[in-house]
C-alpha positions as CSV (number, residue, x, y, z in Angstrom):
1,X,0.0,0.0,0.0
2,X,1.1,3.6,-0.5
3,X,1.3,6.2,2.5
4,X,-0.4,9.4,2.0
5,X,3.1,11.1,1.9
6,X,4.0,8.7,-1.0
7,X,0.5,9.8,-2.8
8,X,1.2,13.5,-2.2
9,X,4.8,12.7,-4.0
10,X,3.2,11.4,-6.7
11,X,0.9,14.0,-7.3
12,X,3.5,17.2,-6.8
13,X,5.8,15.2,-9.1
14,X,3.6,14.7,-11.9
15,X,2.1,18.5,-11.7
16,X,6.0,20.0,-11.4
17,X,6.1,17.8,-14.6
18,X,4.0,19.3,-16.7
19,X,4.0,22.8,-14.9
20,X,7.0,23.8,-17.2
21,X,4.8,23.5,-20.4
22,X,1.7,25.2,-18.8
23,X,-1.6,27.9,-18.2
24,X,-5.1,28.2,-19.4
25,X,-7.2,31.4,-20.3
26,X,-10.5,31.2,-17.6
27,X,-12.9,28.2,-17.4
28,X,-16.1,27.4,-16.7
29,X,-17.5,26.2,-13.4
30,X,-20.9,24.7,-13.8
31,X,-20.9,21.3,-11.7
32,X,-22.4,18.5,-13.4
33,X,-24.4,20.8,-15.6
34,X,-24.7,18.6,-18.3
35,X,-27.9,17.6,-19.2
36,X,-27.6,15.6,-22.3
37,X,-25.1,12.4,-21.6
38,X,-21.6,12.5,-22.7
39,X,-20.2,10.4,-24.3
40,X,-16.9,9.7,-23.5
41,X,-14.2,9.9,-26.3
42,X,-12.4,6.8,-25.0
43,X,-15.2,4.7,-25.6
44,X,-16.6,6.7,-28.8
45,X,-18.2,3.9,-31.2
46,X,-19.7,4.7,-34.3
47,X,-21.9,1.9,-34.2
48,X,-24.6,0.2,-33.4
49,X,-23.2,-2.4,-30.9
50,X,-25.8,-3.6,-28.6
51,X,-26.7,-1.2,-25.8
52,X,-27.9,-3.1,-22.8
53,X,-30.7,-0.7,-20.8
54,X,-31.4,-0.9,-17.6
55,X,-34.6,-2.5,-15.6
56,X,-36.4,-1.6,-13.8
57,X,-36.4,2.5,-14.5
58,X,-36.1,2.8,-10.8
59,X,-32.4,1.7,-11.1
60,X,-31.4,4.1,-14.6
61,X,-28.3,5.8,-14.3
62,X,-28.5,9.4,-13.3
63,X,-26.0,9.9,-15.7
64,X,-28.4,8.6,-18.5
65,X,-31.2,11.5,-17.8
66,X,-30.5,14.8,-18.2
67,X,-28.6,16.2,-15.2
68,X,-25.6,14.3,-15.6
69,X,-23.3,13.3,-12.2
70,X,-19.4,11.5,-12.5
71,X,-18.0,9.0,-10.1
72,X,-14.3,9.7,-9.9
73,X,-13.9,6.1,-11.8
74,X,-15.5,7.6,-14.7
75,X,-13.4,10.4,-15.9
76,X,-13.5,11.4,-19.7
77,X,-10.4,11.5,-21.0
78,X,-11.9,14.5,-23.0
79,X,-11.0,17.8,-21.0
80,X,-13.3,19.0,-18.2
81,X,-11.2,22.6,-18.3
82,X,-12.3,24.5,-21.6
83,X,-9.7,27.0,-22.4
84,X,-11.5,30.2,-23.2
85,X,-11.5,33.9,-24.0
86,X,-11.4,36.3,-21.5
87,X,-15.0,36.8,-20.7
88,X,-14.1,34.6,-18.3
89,X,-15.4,30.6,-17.9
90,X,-13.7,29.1,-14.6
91,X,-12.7,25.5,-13.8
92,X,-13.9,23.1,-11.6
93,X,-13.0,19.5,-10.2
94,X,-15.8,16.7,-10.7
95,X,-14.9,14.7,-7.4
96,X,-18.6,13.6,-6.7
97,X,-17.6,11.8,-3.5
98,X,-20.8,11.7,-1.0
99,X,-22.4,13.8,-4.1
100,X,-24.8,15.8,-2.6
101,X,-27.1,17.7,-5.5
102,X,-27.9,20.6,-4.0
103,X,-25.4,23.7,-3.9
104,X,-24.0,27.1,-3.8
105,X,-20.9,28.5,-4.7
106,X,-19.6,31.9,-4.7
107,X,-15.9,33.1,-5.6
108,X,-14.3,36.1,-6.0
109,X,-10.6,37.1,-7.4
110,X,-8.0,39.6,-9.5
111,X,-9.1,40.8,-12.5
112,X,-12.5,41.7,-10.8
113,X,-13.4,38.1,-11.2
114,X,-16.7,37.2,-9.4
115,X,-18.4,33.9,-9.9
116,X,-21.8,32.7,-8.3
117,X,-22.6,28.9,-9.1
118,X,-25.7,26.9,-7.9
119,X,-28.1,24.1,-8.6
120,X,-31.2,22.7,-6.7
121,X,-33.1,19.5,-7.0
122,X,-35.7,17.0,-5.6
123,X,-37.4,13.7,-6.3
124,X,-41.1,14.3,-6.6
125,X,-43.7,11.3,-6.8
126,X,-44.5,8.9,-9.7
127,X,-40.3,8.9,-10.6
128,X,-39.9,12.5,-11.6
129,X,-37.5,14.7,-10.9
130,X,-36.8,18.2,-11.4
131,X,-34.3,21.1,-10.8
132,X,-32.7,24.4,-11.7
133,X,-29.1,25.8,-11.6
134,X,-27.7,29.2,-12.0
135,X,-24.1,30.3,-12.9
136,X,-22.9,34.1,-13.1
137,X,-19.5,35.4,-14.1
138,X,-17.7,38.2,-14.9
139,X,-14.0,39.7,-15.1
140,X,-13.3,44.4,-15.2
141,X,-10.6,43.0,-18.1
142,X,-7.4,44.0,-19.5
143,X,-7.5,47.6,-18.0
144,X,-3.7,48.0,-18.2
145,X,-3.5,46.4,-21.5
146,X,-6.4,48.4,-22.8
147,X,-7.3,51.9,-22.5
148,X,-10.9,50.9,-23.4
149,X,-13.4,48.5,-21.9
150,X,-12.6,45.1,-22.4
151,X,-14.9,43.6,-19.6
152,X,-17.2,40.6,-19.8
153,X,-19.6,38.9,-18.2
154,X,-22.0,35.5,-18.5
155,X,-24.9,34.5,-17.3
156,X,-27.0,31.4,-17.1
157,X,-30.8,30.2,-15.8
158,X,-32.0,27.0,-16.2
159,X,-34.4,24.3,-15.2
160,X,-35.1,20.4,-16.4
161,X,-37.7,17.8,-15.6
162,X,-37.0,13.9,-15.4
163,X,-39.2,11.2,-15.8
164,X,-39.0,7.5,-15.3
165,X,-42.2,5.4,-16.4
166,X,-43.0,2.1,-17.4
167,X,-41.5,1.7,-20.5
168,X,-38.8,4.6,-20.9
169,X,-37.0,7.7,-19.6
170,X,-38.8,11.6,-20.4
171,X,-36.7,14.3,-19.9
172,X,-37.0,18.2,-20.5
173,X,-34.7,20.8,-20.2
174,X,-34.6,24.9,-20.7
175,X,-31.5,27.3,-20.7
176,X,-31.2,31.0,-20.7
177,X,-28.1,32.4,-21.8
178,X,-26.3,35.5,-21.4
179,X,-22.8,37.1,-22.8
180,X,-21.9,40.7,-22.5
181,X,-18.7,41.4,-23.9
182,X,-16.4,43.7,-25.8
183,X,-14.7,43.7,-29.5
184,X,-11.9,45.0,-27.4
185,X,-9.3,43.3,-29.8
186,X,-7.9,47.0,-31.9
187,X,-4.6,45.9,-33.2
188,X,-4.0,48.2,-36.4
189,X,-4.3,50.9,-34.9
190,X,-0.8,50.9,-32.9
191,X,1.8,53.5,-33.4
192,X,-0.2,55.5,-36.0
193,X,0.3,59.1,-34.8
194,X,-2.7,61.6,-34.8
195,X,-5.4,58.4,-34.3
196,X,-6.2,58.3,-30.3
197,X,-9.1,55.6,-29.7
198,X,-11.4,57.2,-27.1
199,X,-11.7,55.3,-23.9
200,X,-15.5,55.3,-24.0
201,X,-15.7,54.1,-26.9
202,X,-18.6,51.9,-27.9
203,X,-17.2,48.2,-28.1
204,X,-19.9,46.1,-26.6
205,X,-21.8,43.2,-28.1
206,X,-24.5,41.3,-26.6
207,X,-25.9,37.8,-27.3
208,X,-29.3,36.4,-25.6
209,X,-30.1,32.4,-26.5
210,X,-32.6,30.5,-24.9
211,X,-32.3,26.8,-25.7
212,X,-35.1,24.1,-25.0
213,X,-34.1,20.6,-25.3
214,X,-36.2,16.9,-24.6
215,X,-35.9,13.1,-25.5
216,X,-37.5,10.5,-24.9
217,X,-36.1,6.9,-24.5
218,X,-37.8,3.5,-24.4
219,X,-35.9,1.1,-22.4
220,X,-35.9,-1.5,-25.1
221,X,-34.9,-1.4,-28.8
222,X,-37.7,-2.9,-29.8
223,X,-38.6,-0.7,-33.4
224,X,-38.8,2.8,-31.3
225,X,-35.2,3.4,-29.7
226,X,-35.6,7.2,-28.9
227,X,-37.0,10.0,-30.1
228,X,-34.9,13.5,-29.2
229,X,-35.8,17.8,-30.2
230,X,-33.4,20.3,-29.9
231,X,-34.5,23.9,-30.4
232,X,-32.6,26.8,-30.3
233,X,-33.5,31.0,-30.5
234,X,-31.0,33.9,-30.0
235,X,-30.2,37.5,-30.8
236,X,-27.9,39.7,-30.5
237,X,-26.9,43.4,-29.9
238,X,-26.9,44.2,-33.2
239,X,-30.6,42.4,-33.6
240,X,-29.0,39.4,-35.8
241,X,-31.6,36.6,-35.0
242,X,-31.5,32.7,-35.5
243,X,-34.1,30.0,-35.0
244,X,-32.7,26.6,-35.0
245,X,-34.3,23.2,-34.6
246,X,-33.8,19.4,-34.5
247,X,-35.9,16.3,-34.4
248,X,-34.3,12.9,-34.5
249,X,-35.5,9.5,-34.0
250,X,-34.1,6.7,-33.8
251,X,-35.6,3.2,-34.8
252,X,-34.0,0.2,-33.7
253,X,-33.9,-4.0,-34.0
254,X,-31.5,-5.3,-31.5
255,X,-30.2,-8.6,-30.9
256,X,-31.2,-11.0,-34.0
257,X,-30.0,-14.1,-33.7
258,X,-29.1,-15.5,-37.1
259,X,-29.6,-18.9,-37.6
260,X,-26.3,-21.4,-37.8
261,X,-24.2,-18.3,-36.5
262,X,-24.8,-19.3,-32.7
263,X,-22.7,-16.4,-31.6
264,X,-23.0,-13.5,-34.0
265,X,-26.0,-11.5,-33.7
266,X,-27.8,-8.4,-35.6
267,X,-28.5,-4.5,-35.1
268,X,-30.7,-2.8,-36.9
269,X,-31.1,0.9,-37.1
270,X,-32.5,3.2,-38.4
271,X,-31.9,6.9,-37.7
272,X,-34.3,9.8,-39.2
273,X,-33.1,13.6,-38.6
274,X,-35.1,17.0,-39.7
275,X,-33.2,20.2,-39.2
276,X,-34.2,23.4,-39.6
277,X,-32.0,26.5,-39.3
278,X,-32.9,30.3,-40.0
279,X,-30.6,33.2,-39.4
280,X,-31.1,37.1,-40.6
281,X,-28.8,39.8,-39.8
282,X,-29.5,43.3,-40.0
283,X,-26.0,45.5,-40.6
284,X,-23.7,45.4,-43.4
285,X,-24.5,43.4,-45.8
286,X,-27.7,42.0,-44.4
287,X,-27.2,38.5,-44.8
288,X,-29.9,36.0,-44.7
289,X,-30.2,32.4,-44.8
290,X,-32.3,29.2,-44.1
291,X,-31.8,26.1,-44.6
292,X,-34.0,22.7,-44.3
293,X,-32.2,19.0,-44.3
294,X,-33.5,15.6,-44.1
295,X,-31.3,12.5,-43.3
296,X,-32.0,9.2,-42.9
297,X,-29.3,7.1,-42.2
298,X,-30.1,3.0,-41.9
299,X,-27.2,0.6,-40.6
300,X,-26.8,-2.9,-40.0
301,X,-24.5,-4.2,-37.7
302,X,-23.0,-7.7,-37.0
303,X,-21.4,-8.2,-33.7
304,X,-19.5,-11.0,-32.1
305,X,-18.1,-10.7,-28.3
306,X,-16.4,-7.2,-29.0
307,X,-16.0,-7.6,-32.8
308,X,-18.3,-6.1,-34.7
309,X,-18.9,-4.7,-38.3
310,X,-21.2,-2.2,-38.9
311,X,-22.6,-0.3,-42.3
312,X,-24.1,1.8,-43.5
313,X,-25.0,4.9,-45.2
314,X,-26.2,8.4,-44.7
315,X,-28.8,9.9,-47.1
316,X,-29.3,13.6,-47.2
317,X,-31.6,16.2,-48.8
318,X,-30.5,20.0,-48.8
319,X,-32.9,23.4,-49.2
320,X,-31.0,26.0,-48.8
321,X,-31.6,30.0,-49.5
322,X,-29.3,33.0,-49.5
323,X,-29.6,36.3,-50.1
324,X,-27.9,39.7,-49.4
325,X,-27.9,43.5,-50.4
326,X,-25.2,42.7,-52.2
327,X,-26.6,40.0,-54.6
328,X,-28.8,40.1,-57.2
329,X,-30.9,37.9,-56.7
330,X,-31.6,35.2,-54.3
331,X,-29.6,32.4,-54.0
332,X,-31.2,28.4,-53.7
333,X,-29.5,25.3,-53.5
334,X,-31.6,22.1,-53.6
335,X,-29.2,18.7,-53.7
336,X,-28.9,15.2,-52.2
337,X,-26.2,13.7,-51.0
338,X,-25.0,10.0,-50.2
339,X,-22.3,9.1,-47.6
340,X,-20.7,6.1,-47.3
341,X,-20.8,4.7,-43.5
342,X,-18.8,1.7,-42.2
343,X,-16.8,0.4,-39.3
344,X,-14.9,-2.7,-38.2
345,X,-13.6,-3.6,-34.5
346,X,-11.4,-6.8,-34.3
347,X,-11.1,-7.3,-30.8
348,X,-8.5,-9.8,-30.1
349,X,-8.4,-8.9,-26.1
350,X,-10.0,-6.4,-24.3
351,X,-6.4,-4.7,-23.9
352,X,-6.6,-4.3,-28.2
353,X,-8.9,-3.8,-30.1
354,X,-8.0,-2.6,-33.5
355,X,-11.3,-0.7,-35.4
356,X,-11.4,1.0,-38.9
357,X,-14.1,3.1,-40.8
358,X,-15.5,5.5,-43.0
359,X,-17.9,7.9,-42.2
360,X,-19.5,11.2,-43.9
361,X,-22.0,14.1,-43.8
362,X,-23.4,17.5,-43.1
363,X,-22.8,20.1,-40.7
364,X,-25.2,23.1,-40.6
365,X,-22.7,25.8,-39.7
366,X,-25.1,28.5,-37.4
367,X,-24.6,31.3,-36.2
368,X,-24.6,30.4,-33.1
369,X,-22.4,27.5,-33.4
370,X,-19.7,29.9,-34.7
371,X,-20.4,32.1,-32.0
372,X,-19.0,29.4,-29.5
373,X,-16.1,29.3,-31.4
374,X,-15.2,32.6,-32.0
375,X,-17.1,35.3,-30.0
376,X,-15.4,38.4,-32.1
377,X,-17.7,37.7,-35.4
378,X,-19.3,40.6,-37.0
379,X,-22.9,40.3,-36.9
380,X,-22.9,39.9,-40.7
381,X,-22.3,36.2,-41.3
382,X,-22.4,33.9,-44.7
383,X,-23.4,30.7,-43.8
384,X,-23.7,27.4,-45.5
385,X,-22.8,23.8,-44.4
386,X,-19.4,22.0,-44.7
387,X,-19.9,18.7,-46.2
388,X,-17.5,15.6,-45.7
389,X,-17.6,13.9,-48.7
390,X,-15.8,11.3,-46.8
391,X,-13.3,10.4,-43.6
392,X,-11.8,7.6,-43.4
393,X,-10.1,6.4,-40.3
394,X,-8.3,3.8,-38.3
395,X,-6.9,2.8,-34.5
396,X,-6.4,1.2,-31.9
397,X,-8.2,1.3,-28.6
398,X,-8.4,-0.9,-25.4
399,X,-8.4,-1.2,-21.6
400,X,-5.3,-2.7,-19.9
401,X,-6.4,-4.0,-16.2
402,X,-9.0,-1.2,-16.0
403,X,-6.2,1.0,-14.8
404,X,-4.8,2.3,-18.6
405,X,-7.2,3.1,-21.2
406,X,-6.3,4.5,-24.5
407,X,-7.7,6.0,-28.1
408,X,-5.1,6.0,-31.1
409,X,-6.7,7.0,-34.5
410,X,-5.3,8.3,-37.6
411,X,-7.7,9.7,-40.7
412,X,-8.2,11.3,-43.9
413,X,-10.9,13.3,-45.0
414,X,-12.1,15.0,-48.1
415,X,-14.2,18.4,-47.0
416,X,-16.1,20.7,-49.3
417,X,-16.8,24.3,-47.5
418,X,-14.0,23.7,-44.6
419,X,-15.6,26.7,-42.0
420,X,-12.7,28.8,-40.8
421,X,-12.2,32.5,-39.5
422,X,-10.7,35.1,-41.6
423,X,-9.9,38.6,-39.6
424,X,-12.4,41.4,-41.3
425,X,-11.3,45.0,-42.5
426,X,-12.2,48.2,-42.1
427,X,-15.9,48.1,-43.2
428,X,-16.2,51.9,-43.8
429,X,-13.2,53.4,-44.5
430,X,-13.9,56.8,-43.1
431,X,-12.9,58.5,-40.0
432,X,-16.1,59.6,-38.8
433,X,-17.6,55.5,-38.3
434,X,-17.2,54.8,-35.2
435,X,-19.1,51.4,-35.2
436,X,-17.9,48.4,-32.4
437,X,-17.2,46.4,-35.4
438,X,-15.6,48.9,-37.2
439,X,-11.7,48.9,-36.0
440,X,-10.4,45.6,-38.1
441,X,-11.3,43.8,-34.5
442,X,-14.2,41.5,-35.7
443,X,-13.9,38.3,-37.8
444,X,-15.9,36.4,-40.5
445,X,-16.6,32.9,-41.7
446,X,-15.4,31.8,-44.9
447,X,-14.9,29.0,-46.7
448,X,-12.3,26.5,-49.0
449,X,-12.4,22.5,-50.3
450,X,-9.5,20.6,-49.4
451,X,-8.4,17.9,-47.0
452,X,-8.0,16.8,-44.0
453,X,-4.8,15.0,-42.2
454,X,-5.6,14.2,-38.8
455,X,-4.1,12.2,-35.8
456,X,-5.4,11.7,-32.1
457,X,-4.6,10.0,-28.9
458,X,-6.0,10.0,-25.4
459,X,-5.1,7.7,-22.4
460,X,-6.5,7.7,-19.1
461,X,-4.2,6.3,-16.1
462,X,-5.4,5.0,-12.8
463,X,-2.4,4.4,-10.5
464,X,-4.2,5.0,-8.0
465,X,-7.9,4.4,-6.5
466,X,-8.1,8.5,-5.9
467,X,-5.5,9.3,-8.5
468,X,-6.4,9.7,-12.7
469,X,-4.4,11.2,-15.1
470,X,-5.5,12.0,-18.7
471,X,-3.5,13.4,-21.7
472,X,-5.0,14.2,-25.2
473,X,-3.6,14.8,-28.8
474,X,-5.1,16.0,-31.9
475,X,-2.5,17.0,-35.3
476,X,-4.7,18.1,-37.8
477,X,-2.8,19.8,-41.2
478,X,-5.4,21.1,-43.7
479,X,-4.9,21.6,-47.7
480,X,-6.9,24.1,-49.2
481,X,-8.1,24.0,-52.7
482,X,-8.0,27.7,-52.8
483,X,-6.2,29.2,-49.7
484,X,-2.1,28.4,-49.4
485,X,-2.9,28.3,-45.7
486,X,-5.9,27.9,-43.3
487,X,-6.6,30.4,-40.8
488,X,-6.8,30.4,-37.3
489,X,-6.6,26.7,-36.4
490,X,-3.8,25.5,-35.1
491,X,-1.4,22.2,-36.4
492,X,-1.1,20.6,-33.0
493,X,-3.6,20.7,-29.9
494,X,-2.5,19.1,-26.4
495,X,-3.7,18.4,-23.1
496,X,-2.8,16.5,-19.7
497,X,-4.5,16.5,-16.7
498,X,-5.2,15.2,-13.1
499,X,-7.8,14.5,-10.6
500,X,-6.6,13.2,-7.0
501,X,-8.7,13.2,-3.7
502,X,-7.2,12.5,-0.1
503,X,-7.7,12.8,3.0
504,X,-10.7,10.5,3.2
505,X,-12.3,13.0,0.0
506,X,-12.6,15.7,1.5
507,X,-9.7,17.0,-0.3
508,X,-10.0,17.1,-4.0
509,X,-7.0,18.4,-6.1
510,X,-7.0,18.8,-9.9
511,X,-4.8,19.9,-12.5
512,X,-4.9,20.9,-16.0
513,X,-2.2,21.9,-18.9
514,X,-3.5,22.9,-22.3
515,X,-0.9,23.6,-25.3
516,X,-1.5,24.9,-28.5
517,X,0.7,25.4,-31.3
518,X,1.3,28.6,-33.7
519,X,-2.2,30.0,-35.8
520,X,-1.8,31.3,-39.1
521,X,-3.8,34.4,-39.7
522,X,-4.3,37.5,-41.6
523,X,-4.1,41.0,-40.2
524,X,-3.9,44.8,-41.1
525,X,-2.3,47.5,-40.6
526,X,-3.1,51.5,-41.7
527,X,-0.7,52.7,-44.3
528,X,-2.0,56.2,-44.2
529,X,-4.7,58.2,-42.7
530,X,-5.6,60.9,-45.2
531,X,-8.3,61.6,-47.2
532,X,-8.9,58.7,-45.8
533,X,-7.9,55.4,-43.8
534,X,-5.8,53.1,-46.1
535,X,-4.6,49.3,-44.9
536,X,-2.2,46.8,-46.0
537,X,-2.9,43.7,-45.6
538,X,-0.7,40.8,-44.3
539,X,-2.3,37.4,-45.0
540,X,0.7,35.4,-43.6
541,X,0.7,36.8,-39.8
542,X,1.2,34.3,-36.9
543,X,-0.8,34.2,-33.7
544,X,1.7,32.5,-31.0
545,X,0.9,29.0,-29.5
546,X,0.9,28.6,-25.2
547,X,1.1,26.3,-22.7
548,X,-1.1,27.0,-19.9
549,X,-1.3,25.8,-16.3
550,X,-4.6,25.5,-14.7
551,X,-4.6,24.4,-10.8
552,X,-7.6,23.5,-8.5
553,X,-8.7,22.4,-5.2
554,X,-11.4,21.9,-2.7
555,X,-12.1,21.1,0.9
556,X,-14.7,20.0,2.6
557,X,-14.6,21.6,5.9
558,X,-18.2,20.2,7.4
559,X,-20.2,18.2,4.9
560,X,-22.5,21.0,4.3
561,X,-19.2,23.5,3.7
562,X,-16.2,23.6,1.8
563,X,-14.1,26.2,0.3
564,X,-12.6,26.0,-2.7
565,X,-9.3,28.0,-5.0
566,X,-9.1,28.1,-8.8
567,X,-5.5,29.0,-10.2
568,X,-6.1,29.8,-14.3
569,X,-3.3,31.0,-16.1
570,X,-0.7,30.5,-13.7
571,X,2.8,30.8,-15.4
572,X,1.2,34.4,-16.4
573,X,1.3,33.8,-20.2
574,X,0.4,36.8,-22.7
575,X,-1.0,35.0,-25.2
576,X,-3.9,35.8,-27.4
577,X,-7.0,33.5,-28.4
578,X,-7.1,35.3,-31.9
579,X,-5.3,38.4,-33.4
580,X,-5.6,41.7,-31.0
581,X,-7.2,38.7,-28.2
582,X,-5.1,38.8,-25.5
583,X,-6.0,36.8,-22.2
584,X,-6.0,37.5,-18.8
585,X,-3.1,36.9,-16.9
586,X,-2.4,34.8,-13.7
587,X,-5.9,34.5,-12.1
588,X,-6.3,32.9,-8.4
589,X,-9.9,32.6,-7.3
590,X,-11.2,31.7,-3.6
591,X,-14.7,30.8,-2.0
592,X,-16.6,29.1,-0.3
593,X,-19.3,26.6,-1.3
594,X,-22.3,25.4,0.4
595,X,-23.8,22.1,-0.1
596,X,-27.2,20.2,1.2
């Protein structure tokens, strides 16, 4: 057995590891907020391998209904620290040890960094279950960094229902969210004499989204599997406004025995998606768009033990309208599209199993999806899917003694309308426009065919009962058809990570280092200022990679009470997220927490 000073060892060695690489931007602190389940990247099958449900609906996995909690055994290898811009999201440790739902949180720190974090909920009658959560918070910015505002703030309300009948799960959740920011990045602007940027100037934007989710799920496959509706609404400061909605269900046949094949047996699925997605901006150019698509996608898959083989095929049909003040006339696009669908898992132990595939399809690019991506878009966008004409892959995954288990893929893909950000001009060149978005500080989506070389690892390592370390990779090198490079997305993306609880859980460490590599971007600069502004453009301009160090801990003082400190950023790198972007700097965060 180890000693707790043995364990403690362990754990400073491993951080003052990676510490030299390290530091995040701020991260987001919502407990167990999830309300859809997640599924975990180190487990990730495209498939249709049998999924065995739980009876009676009494004994479901909370983690199955909406309000998702983690056992410290069950730690996705994906990250639960989000690097992120600095309107601030903050981190938080998932130890779930005597999980208690109910709580309150509130923090303060530098920066002007306040957070406020809670969530409430109870078992009513008849299996149902419902709750709420708040978060809040907000940073006062780069205030030596910037002469103008560059503070930011979130906010989020929500609520969700759970129901467990006879024969499945129901569940319902709604979301209000709120992000008040500033496009504080001005960049080409620097050293130009005779141009001084007020320090009142107008910068902010604004987005509202309320979000209304709900599935429901039969506990057997027999024909209906699930049926789930996604719906989406938000504006935005400059009254841009998007409806989006989704319906998919999700027939199923499970478990077929085939005759004189005692120990192979059949899935059958069927998958049937409608999405809808309408966005209409009201500056610039006025761009419009909406967009209709129906996909059915059937498969067939043949498993035996943890073999399996699975196809398939993805069926699409595309409406599509765009229009503008620029453009004659409107724009349509009505097509169908075919994508190929396959996968095979040899599984010689459960320590290798080798799988290999080919997958394809749309993504509806929305406004709000880019949003999430890149907060510093002008609210003028041109959107249209990206389709994947087709990815092929393969790897090799397992579970060594259920203390080691890894994820190594390598693919190719061929991509028509690869989404990436390109940084905007001046959109009126004269002095007198004073607009947010008017000081080369906002960014649009564009697009490019080309291909896609990608690589990815993660491992999870469990040396100890209260111990787990994670690491992640993901290479990705894109050729344009069009572009000599791609913009903003960087070659190499990193992570490692660790969770470790002692003293009888009531202390719960965690750490978190993200790296990125180099971005290639363009930029501008003025040239002159008179009659009017001119700028030169630089279409080859680097954004610099980090390493960022993220550390957190909590401790339960009285079960009801613990307090709690967030380090973000901690080797105090000045790093941007995109050109003009810089991040906060060191950030330390303290509170207390109150649980029942």
């Amino acid at each position: 057995m180890t000693n707790p000073i043995q364990k403690i060892f362990l754990l400073g060695l491993m951080v003052s590891s990676t510490a030299v690489f390290s530091q995040i931007k701020e991260e987001k602190l919502i407990l167990d907020r999830k309300r859809e389940p997640e599924v975990k990247k180190i487990e990730k099958k495209k498939t249709s391998i049998e999924t065995i449900k739980n009876y009676p609906p009494q004994t479901k996995k909370i983690e199955d209904s909406l309000n998702l909690k983690y056992n410290i055994t069950d730690v996705p290898a994906a990250s639960d620290f989000k690097t992120s811009t600095i309107q601030g999201e903050d981190i938080s440790p998932k130890f779930d040890a005597n999980y208690q739902n109910n709580y309150f949180q509130l923090g303060m720190g530098n920066y002007g960094k306040i957070l406020a974090d809670g969530n409430m909920s109870t078992k009513l009658e008849n299996n149902m279950e419902v709750g709420g959560d708040v978060h809040f918070l907000s940073t006062s910015g780069l205030k030596k960094d910037y002469d103008w505002s560059s503070k930011q703030s979130s906010a989020n309300l929500g609520a969700f229902l759970n129901s467990y009948g006879e024969r499945g799960k129901f569940g319902i959740n709604a979301d209000y969210g709120l992000k008040d920011y500033n496009y504080y990045g001005i960049y080409a602007f620097d050293g130009i004499q005779g141009i001084n940027i007020p320090s009142d100037i107008d910068l902010k934007q604004k987005v509202n989204q309320f979000k209304v989710n709900g599935y429901y799920d039969f506990y057997s496959n027999e024909i209906l599997n699930d049926v789930r509706v996604k719906s989406s609404f938000l504006s935005d400061h400059f009254n841009a406004k998007e409806v989006q909605a989704d319906i998919l269900l999700n027939l199923s046949k499970h478990g077929v025995e085939i005759p004189k094949f005692d120990d192979v047996r059949l899935n059958g699925d069927l998958g049937i998606n409608l999405e809808t997605l309408k966005s209409d901006f009201k500056i610039l150019n006025e761009n419009s768009s909406s967009f209709f698509n129906a996909t059915l996608s059937p498969k067939v898959t043949f498993f035996k033990g943890n073999s399996y083989l699975m196809v398939g095929s993805d069926f699409s049909f595309l409406n599509g309208r765009n229009s503008n003040t620029v453009l004659p006339e409107e724009l349509k696009n009505n097509k169908t599209y075919w994508f190929p669908k396959a996968e095979l898992q040899f599984a010689a132990t459960d320590e290798f199993k080798f799988y290999a595939g080919i997958d394809g399809g749309l993504k509806m690019n929305s406004y709000s999806n880019l949003l999430e991506q890149n907060p510093y878009l002008a609210s003028d966008q041109w959107l249209k899917p990206t389709e994947t004409k087709y990815h092929g892959y393969f790897g090799l995954r397992g579970d060594i003694d259920q203390n080691i288990k890894y994820d190594f893929s390598a693919g190719f893909s061929k991509v028509n309308d690869i989404m990436f950000f390109k940084a905007n001009n001046l959109f009126d060149n004269s002095s007198t426009n004073k607009n947010a978005y008017n000081f080369a500080n906002t960014f649009s989506a564009i697009y490019d065919n080309g291909t896609v070389s990608e690589v990815k690892g993660s491992v999870q390592y469990f040396p100890l009962a209260n111990l787990v370390l994670d690491g992640e990779l993901h290479f990705a090198k894109y050729k344009l058809d069009n572009q000599e490079n791609i913009y903003n997305k960087p070659l190499i993306k990193a992570s490692l990570g660790a969770k470790y609880a002692m003293l009888d859980k009531k202390l719960n460490l965690g750490a978190k280092v993200f790296f990125e590599s180099d971005k290639t971007t363009n930029s501008y600069s003025v040239v002159s200022t008179l009659p009017m502004f001119s700028m030169q453009e630089n279409t080859n301009d680097k954004v610099g990679g980090f390493a960022d160090l993220n550390l957190s801990a909590e401790y339960k003082v009285h079960k009801n009470f613990s307090i709690f400190a967030h380090g973000n950023n901690l080797l105090n790198a000045k790093y941007q997220t995109f050109k003009g972007y810089k991040v906060l700097g060191a950030q330390v965060l303290g509170g207390v927490k109150i649980s029942f």
